[in-house]
C-alpha positions in Angstrom: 87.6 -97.9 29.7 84.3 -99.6 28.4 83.7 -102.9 29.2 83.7 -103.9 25.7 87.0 -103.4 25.3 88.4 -104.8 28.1 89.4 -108.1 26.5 92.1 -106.2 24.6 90.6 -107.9 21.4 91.0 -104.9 19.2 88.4 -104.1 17.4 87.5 -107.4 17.6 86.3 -107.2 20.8 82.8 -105.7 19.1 82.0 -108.6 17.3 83.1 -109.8 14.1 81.0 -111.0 10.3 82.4 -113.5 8.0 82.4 -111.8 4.5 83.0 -112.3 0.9 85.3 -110.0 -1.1 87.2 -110.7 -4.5 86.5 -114.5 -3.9 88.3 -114.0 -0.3 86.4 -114.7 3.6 87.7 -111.8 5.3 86.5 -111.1 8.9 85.3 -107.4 9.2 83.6 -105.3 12.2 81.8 -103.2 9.8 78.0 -103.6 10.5 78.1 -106.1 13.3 76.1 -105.4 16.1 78.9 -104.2 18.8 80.3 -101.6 15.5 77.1 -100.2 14.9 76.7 -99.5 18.5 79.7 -98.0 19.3 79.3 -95.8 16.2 75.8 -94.8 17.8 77.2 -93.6 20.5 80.0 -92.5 19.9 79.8 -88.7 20.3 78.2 -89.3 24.3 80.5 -92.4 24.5 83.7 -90.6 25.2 85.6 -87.3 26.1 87.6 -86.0 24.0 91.2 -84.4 23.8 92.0 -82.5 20.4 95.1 -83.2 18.6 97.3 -82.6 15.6 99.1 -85.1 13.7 102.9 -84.7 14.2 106.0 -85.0 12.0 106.9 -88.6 11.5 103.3 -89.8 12.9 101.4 -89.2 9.4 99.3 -92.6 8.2 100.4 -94.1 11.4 97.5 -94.2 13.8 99.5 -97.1 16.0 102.1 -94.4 16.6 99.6 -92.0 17.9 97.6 -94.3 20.0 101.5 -95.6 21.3 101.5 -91.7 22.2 98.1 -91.5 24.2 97.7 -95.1 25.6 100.9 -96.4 25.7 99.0 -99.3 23.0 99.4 -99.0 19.5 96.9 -101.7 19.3 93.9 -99.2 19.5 94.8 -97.3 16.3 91.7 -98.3 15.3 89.0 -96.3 18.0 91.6 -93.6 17.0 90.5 -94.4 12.9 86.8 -94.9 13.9 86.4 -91.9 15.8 87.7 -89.7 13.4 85.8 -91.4 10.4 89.1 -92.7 8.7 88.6 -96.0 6.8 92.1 -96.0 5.5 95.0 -95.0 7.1 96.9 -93.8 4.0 94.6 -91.5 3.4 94.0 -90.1 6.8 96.5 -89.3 9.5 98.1 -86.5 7.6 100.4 -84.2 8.9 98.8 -81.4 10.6 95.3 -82.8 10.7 93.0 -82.4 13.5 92.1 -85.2 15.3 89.4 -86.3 18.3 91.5 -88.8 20.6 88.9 -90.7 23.6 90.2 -90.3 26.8 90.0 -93.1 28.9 89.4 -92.9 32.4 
């Protein structure tokens, strides 16, 4: 597993901004440094194992990374690898999806 995510921070772990949104601070990975980076890389970052989404396992990427790590907490590499910024709208049944292998 990278380094970066050792700490078992979630997403986290990459850094984290302070923003604004509908008068609201909200703390967000989106275009911090460690996000950006692992975005870069992320095709040479990994190998990958192709998947489909299952029955019962639609919109629930913590279900699927349960399945392949045995940690739902890292539904979100499984969101950011396959460009998913919502989980309601991705995840559906049947879809192809990349899942990182960790070694």
């Amino acid at each position: 597993m990278p380094e970066r995510l050792v700490q078992d921070r979630g997403p986290y772990e990459l850094g984290e901004a302070v923003v604004r949104h509908r008068n609201t601070k909200v703390n967000t990975i989106v275009h911090t440094e460690g996000h950006d980076r692992l975005i870069e890389n992320i095709e040479t970052s990994y190998e990958y194992e192709v998947g489909y989404v299952p029955d019962g396992y639609a919109h629930r990427p913590d279900l699927i990374a349960n399945v392949f790590y045995g940690d739902p907490g890292k539904w979100w590499l499984l969101m950011e690898v396959n460009s998913i910024s919502d989980p309601f709208e991705g995840f559906k049944v049947n879809d192809r999806i990349l899942i990182p292998k960790f070694s």
